[in-house]
Every structure is written in C-alpha cells, then in structure tokens.
N, C-alpha and C positions, 0 to 999 in steps of 0.2 A: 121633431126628429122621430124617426121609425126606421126599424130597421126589418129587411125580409130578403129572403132567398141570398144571403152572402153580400148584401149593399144596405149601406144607410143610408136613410133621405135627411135631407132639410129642405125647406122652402128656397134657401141661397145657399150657395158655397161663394167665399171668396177670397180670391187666387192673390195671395200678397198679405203678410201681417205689418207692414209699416203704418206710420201715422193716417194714411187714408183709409186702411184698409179696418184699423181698430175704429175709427171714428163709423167707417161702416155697418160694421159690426153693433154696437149702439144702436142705430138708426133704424138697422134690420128689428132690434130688438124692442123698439119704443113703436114699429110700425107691425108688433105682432108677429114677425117672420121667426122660425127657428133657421141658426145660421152654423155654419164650421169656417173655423177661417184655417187657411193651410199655407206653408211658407215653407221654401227649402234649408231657412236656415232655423239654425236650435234655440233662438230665441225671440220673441216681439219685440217690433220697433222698427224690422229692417233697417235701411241704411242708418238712421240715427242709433239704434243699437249697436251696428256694428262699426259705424266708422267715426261717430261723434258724441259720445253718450256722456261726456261731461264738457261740452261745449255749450256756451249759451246761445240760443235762438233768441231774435230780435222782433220776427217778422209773425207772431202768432196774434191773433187777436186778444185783447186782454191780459195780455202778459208784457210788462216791459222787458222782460227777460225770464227765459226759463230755459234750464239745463234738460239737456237732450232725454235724458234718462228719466227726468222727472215729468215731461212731456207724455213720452210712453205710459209711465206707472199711472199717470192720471187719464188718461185715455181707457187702457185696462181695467181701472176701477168703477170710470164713466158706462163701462161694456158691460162688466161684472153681474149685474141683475139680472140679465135678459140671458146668460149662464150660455154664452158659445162655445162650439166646439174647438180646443188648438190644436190643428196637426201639425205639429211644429218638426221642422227639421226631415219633413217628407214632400216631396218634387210632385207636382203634377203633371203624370207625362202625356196622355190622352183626354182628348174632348170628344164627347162624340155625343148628337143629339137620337132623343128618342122621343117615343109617344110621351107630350105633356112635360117634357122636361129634354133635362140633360147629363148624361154620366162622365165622371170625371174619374181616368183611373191612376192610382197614385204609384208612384215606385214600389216594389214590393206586391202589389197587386192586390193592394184595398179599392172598392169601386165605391164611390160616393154618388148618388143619385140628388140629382135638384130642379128645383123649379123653374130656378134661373141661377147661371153665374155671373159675379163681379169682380173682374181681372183690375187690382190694384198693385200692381205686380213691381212698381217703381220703372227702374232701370233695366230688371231684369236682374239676372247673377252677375254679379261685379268679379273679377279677378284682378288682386293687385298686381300690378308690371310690376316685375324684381328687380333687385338689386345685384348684377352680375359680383361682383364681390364677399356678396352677403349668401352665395348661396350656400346650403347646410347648414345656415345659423339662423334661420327663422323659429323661433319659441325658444333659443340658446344665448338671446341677448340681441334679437331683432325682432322687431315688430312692425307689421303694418298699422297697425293702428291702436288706440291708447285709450282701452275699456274703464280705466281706474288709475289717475293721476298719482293716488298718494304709493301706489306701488312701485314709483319711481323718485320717490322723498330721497332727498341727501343721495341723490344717483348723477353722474355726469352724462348726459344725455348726447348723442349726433344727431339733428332732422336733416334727412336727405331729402331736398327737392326744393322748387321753387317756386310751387301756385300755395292758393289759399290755405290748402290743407296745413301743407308744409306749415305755413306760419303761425294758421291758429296754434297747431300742436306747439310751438313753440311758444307761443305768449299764456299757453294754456301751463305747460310746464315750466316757465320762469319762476313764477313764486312757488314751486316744490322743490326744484331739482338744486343740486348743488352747483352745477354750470348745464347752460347751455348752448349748443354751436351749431350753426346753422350752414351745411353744405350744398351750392349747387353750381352743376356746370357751366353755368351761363353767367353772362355777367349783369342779363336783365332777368326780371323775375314775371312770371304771369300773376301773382297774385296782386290783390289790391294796393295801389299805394298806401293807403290808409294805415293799413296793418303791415306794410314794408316799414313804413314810419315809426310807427310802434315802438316793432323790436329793434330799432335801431337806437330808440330815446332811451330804451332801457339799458341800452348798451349791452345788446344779446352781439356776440362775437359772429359774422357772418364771412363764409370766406366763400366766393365767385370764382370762376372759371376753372373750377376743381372739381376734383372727383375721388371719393370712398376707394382704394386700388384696393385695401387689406382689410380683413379683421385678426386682431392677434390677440391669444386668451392667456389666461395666465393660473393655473391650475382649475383648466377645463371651463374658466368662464371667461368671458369675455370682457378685456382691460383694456384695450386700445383699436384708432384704428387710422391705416393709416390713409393720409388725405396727399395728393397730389395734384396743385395748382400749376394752371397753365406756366411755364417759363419760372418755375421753382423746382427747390427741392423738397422731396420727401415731407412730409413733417406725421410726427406721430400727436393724435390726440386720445386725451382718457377719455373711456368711452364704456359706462357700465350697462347701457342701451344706444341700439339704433332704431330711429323710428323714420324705416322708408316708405317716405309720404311722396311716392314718383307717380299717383294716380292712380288705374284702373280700366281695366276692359269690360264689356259688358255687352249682352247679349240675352235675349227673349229666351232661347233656350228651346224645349217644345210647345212655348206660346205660338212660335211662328210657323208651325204647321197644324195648326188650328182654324185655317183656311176664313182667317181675317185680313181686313185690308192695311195693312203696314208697312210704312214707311220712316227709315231712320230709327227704328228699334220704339217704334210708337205707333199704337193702334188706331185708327181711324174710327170715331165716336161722331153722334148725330145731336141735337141737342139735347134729348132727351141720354145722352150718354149710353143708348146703345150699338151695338158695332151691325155691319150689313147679316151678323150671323143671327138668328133670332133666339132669342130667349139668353145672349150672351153681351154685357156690357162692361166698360171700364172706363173707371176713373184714375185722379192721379195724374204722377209724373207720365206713365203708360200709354195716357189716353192723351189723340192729338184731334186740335179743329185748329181754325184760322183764328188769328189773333191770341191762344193760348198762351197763359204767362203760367211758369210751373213756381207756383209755391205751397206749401202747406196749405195754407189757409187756402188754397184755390182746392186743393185734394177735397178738403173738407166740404164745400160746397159743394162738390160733385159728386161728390159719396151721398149728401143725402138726395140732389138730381135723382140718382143712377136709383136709390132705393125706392124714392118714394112713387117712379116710372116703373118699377121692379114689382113692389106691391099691389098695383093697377094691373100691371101685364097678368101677375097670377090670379086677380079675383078683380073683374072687371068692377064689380061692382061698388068697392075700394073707392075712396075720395083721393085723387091725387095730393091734397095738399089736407094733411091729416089733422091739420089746428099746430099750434106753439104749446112749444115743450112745457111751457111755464104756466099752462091750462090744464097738466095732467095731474090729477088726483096721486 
C-alpha cells in the first residue's frame, strides 16, 4: 500500500466483502499482494451477514455444519496477517483504467489506485420487497431479517412469506421464540419440501392463502397483527415481531456501467476469471461461464483462480501456482 497525490494504491482492490471476497483477501495476502476490500455495506460477510448470520451452512468444505457468522469470523481471521484494508459501508462508483493499473472512485470521492481489480460483488445491492401493511414499522417490530435469534427469546414471532428464507427463519426461531406463525398467500410454498416438512412435524402453526392486512401496537409497540385468509374472517394474532422474508431485488448498481460483459446481473469471466476488461476480474456468485454452479465453496476456488492469474498479470515473472499453503514457513 502507498499512498500519493490524494490516492492510495494496493496491488488489488476487491469490490465485495462476502465470503469470496474475504477468502480473496487471504490469498492476495499469502501471494504477497497488498489488498483493500471495499463493500457498500457496514459490515463483512455480505449476504451471510446480512441475511443469514445464525443459519447453519451445510455446503462448506470441512465443515458438517457451520453458522453463518462464524464462517465470516473465521474467514476474517484466516485474512488477518496479511492486514487488509476494509472500506466498509462505502459504494464503488467509478472504474476507470490507467497507465499500469486501475482507479476505482469511491462515494464520497476517495480514489483508490490498483494494479488490478477483483469484483466479488455477490448479487449486487439486494433490497428487500415490502411488506404493504408493515409500512412505517420496519425497526418498530418488523424486520427483514434476523441478525441475533436470542433477541427475540420468549417473543411471538409472524414469518411472512413462502420460500426457503421464510422457513429457515422459522425453524431457526422455533427453539427461542415463544410461538411461531407462519403467513403466506398462497397455498403452495416455493421453498423446499424438506424444510415445509420440518415445521410442519414440529407443529409450527402455518396459515395459506392469507395475508398480514394490519399491524396494531399497543402502547407504541407492536402486539398484534392482523391476518386475513382467503374466505375467512379477520383474525388477530400476537405478534411481538414480524419477520418479512417476501425476498429481494437486486442489481450491479454502478458495476454495470463499467463497460463489462453482463448478463442477468452477472459478469462474464474467461477461465482464468478475468472479464474482456483488462487488469479487471471476478469471482463468486458475480462471475458467469457455462456450466457455473454458484456456491461458496465454488467462490472460493475462484477467488484463489482470479488471484493467483492476478499475481502473474502484475509481475510476470510470478509462478502461477505459488506451491500449497501447508509448505509455508
């Protein structure tokens, strides 16, 4: 890292702090690179931070199971030596290439200089779809999503919605909550059977072809709410949280005018995981080729792809395949 004329360099910047993008970070770090990772939201982990951080993951290597949050913490720590830069909670709005590199200018109008970037960017900015009912009661006794389980101990819970989300939160909050109910419009559900099954054995209360019309509070917090099923009446349930799990929108943002090849909110990558722009690559959910299956453990292999092609790009002379980590002194 250095810094001159109003910019700081590193060897990498890379655009996204989720699981790809820390495990990047690492890589950068064990291949000698000085790195900044930057993310528009206020905390590492991306999506697992912010939409699943006490959900267990299945699909990680070496892990029969590990909680979302504890995934990151150790990722973080894996990164820790090699001392990255976090711009957290700051937007990268400009790319622009220069002599030997490339500048990336941030919201606010920090200009970061690099040798190369690594767009690990997920999904892009998510926005959850509202809840017409719930509006004004978001951080008032509704929530998208459910950073810390026991903060809703001995709480009567409502999950609005009918995919996966919806149900983890619910099988997730069954052993804390004091009840839990499950609302959706429909009378079929998108999420897995598997976990439909679930909370059905557990005898979580689920009511179909209904809908959240009210929230009603009762000295300024929120006590009830009410649900209205198709060819019923009214009915009111206790409701100390709502957790509407209706999904998400989501969008590159000023990734997609960075004059990359994309399609479907995913960037077009070569095998060496860089994009047709030069000195610019990406991994992750982000990054698309033929046959692509988006999982963690696939981010992760591309992330070190993308670095150790990264490392070669900036010092030719650089070994692409720099030996096994379990050789280093």
């Amino acid at each position: 890292m250095s810094e001159s004329a109003g910019e700081t360099s590193y060897d990498l910047v890379i655009i996204g702090a989720g699981p790809t993008g820390l495990f990047a970070a690492y890589y950068a770090g064990f291949r000698g690179l000085s790195m900044a990772v930057v993310d528009s939201l206020p905390e590492a982990g991306g999506q697992v931070t912010a939409m699943y951080p006490e959900k267990m993951i299945y699909d990680v290597g070496g892990f029969a199971e590990v909680r979302g949050r504890d995934l990151v913490q150790g990722l973080l720590d894996q990164a820790a030596p090699w001392k990255p830069a976090y711009l957290l909670g700051r937007k990268a709005e400009k790319l622009e290439s220069v002599e030997d590199g490339i500048t990336i200018t941030l919201d606010g109008g920090q200009v970061l200089r690099a040798g190369a970037v690594l767009i690990t960017a997920g999904i892009g900015e998510f926005t959850p779809r509202p809840l017409p009912a719930g509006d004004g009661w978001l951080g008032r006794g509704m929530v998208h999503f459910v950073p810390a389980l026991q903060a809703h101990a001995g709480q009567h819970v409502v999950v609005v919605g009918g995919g996966d989300s919806a149900f983890d939160w619910v099988l997730a909050l069954h052993p804390v909550a004091a009840s839990v109910t499950l609302v959706h419009r429909r009378a079929k559900f998108r999420a897995a059977e598997s976990i439909v099954r679930q909370a059905r054995d557990l005898g979580v209360r689920i009511v179909t072809d209904a809908e959240v019309t009210r929230f009603l509070d009762r000295d300024g917090a929120l006590a009830e709410v009410e649900v209205q099923a198709k060819g019923a009446e009214p009915e009111l349930l206790r409701a100390d949280t709502v957790v509407a799990a209706l999904g998400f929108t989501a969008d590159l943002g000023p990734i997609e005018s960075w004059g990359l090849q994309i399609d479907h909110r995913a960037i077009a990558v070569d095998p060496t995981m860089a994009t047709p722009r030069e000195r610019v690559y990406a991994a992750g959910d982000v990054a698309a080729y033929p046959g692509k299956v988006k999982l963690i453990a696939t981010g992760f292999g591309e992330a070190a792809t993308a670095v150790n092609n990264i490392a070669v790009a900036l010092n030719p002379d650089a070994h692409l395949f720099p030996g096994h980590s379990s050789n280093a002194e």
